[in-house]
C-alpha positions as CSV (number, residue, x, y, z in Angstrom):
1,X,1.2,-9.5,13.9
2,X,3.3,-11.6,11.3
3,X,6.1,-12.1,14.2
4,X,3.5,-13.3,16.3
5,X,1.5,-15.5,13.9
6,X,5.1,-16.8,12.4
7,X,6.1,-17.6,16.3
8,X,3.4,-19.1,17.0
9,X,3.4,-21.5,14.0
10,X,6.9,-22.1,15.4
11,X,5.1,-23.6,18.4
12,X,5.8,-20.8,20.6
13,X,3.0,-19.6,23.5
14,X,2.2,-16.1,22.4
15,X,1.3,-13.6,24.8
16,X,0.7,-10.4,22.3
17,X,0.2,-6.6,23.2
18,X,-1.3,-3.8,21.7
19,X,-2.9,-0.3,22.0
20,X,-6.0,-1.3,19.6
21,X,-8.2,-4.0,20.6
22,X,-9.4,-4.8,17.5
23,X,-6.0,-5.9,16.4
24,X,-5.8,-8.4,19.1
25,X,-9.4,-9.6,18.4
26,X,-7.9,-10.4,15.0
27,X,-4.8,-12.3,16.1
28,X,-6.7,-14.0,19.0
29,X,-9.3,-15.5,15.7
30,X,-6.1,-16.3,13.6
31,X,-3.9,-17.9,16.6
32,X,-4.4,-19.4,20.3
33,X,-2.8,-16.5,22.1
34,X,-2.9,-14.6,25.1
35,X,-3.5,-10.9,24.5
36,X,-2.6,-8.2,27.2
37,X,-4.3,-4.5,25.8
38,X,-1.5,-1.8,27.1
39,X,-0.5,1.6,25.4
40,X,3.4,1.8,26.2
41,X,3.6,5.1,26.0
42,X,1.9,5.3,29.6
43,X,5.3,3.5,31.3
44,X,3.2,2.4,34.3
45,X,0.9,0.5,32.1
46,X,4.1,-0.9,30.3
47,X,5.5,-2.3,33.6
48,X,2.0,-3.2,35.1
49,X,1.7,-5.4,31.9
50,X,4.8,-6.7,31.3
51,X,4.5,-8.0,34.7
52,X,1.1,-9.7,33.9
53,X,2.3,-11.5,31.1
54,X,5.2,-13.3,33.2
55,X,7.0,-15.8,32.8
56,X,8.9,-14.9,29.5
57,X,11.1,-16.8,28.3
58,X,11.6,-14.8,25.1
59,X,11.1,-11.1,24.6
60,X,10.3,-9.2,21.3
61,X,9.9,-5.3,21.7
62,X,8.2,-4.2,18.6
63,X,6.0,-1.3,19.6
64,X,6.8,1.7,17.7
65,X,5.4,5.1,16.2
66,X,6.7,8.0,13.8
67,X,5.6,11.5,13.0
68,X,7.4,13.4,10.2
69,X,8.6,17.1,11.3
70,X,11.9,18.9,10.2
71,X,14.6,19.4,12.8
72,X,13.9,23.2,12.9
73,X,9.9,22.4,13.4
74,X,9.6,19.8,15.7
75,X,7.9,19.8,19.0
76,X,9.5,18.8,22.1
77,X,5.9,16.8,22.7
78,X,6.4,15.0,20.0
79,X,10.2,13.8,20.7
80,X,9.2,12.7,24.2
81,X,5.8,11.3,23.1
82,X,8.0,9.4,20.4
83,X,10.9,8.1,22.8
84,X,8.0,7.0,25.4
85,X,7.1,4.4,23.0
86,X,10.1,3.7,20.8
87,X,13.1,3.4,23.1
88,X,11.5,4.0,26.9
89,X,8.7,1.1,26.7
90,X,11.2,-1.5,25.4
91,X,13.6,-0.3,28.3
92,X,10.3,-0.7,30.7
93,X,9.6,-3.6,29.8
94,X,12.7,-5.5,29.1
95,X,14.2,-4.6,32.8
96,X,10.8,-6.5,34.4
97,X,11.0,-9.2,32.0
98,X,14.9,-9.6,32.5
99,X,14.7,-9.6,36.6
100,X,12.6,-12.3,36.4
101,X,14.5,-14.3,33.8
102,X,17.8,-13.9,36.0
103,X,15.6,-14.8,39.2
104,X,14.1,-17.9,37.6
105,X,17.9,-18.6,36.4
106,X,16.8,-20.0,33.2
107,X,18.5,-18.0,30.5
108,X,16.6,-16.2,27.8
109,X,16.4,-14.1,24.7
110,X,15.3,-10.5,24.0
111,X,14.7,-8.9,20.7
112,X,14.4,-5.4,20.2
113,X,13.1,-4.2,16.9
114,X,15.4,-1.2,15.9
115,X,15.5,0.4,12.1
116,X,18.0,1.6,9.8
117,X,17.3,4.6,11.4
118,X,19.7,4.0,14.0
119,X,22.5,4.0,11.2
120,X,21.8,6.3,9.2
121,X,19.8,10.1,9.3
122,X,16.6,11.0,7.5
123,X,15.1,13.8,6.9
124,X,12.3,14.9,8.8
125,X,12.6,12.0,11.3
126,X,14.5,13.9,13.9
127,X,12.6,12.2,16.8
128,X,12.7,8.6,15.1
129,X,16.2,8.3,14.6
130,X,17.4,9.1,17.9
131,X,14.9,6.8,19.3
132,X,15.7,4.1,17.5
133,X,19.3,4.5,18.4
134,X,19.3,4.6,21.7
135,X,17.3,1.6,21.6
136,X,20.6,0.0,19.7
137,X,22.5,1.7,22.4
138,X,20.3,0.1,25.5
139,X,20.5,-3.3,23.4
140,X,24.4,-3.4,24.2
141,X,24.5,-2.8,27.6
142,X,21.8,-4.9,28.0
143,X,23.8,-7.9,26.3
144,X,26.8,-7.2,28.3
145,X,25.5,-7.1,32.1
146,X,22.9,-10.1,31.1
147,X,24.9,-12.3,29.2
148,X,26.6,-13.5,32.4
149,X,22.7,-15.1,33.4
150,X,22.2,-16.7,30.2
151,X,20.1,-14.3,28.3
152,X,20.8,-13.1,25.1
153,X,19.9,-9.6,23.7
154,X,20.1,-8.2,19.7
155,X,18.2,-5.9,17.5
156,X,16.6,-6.0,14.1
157,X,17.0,-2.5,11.9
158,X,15.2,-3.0,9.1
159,X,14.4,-1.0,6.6
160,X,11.3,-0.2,4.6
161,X,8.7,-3.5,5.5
162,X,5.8,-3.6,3.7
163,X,2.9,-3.6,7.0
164,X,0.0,-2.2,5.7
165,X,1.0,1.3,7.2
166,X,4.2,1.2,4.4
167,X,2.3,0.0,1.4
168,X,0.0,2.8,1.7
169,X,3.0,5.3,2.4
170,X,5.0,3.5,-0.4
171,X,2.2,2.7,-3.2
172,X,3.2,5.8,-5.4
173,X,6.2,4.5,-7.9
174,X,7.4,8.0,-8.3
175,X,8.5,7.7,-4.7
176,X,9.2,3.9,-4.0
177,X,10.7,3.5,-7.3
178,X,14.1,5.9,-6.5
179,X,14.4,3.6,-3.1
180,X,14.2,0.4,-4.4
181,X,17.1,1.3,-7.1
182,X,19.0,1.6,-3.8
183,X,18.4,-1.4,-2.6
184,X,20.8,-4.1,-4.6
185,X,18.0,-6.7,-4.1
186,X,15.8,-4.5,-5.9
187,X,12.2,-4.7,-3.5
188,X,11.4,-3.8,0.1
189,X,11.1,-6.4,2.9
190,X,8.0,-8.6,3.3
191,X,7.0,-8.4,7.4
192,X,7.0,-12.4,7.3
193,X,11.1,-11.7,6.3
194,X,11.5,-10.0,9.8
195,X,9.0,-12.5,12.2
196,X,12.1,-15.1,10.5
197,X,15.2,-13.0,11.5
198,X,13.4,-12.2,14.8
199,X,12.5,-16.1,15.3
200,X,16.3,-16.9,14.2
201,X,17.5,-14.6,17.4
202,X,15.4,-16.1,20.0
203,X,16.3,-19.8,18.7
204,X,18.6,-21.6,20.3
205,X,20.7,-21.7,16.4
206,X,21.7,-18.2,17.2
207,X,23.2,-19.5,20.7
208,X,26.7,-16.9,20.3
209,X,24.7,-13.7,19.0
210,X,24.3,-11.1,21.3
211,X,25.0,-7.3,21.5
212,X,24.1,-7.1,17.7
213,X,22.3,-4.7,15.7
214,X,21.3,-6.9,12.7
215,X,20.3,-4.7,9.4
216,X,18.0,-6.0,7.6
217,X,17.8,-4.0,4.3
218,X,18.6,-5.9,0.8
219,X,21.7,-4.4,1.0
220,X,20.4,-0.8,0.9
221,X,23.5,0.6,3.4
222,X,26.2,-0.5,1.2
223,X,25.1,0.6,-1.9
């Protein structure tokens, strides 16, 4: 919601997407947008959407889910239930938005919204982090066969953003506090921080970035 309420303050035309209806009655009261209800994890609803919602002429893949289960626990269901969402609806959906951008022979952008989780393991998050990183993975190739046509495709990997999810996950100092003293800037990331970075990629004043996986983290990978 802050990508596409920061977007569209930005004068973009938003077409938005979501599994819960009630969220997109919200951002439909807060912005003018079109809204297109879809759960991605059914792939034929991603494509039968993404295809509704053309012509895009910039992309941002930001559905994604989590479930916390240690490598020796998890549940195949839940790796491919996770991967539907996380790395196979972006793919989906960024191949029927792409076709059309290199049939229309405008150019483009595409941003896929990644984690830290691509970079680095965590514990319990077996399913996660290899989504995420093949979603870094499909980002490159993505950016080498399309850059030819004009379109331009990155990644954002953030890490912990405060969505009202992560403040309820995060609210207890006895387990935010040890993060944060890894994170040189000393706080985690406000979502508005990411809608910028995201809007910064499909501007035309990131014209030579492409192919990149852009952490967004206060520094926490370095220190």
């Amino acid at each position: 919601n802050a990508t596409a309420r920061f977007l569209a303050a930005k004068g973009a035309t938003v077409v938005a997407s979501s599994r819960s209806a009630d969220d997109l009655a919200a951002l439909a009261a807060d912005i003018d947008c079109e809204t297109l209800p879809c759960d991605v994890e059914d792939q034929a609803a991603a494509a039968e959407m993404a295809a509704a919602a053309l012509p895009i002429h910039a992309l941002v893949n930001n559905a994604g889910t989590t479930t916390q289960e240690s490598f020796l626990d998890s549940k195949l269901d839940s790796m491919q239930q996770i991967l539907a969402v996380n790395t196979l609806a972006p793919y989906t959906i960024a191949q029927i938005v792409a076709r059309d951008m290199v049939a229309r022979g405008e150019g483009g952008a595409i941003v896929n919204v990644s984690s830290i989780a691509a970079k680095i393991g965590f514990a319990d998050h077996t399913a996660y982090c290899a989504s995420k990183s093949a979603l870094d993975g499909i980002t490159r190739v993505m950016a080498i066969e399309l850059g030819p046509h004009g379109i331009r495709v990155n990644s954002v990997n953030p890490a912990i953003t405060l969505t009202p999810m992560a403040v309820k996950a995060w609210s207890d100092p006895a387990k935010s506090d040890p993060v944060k003293a890894r994170i040189p800037l000393g706080r985690f990331i406000e979502p508005e921080e990411i809608a910028a970075t995201i809007a910064y990629l499909l501007s035309d004043d990131s014209s030579m970035t492409t192919g990149q996986s852009l952490v967004i983290d206060g520094g926490m990978l370095i220190s």
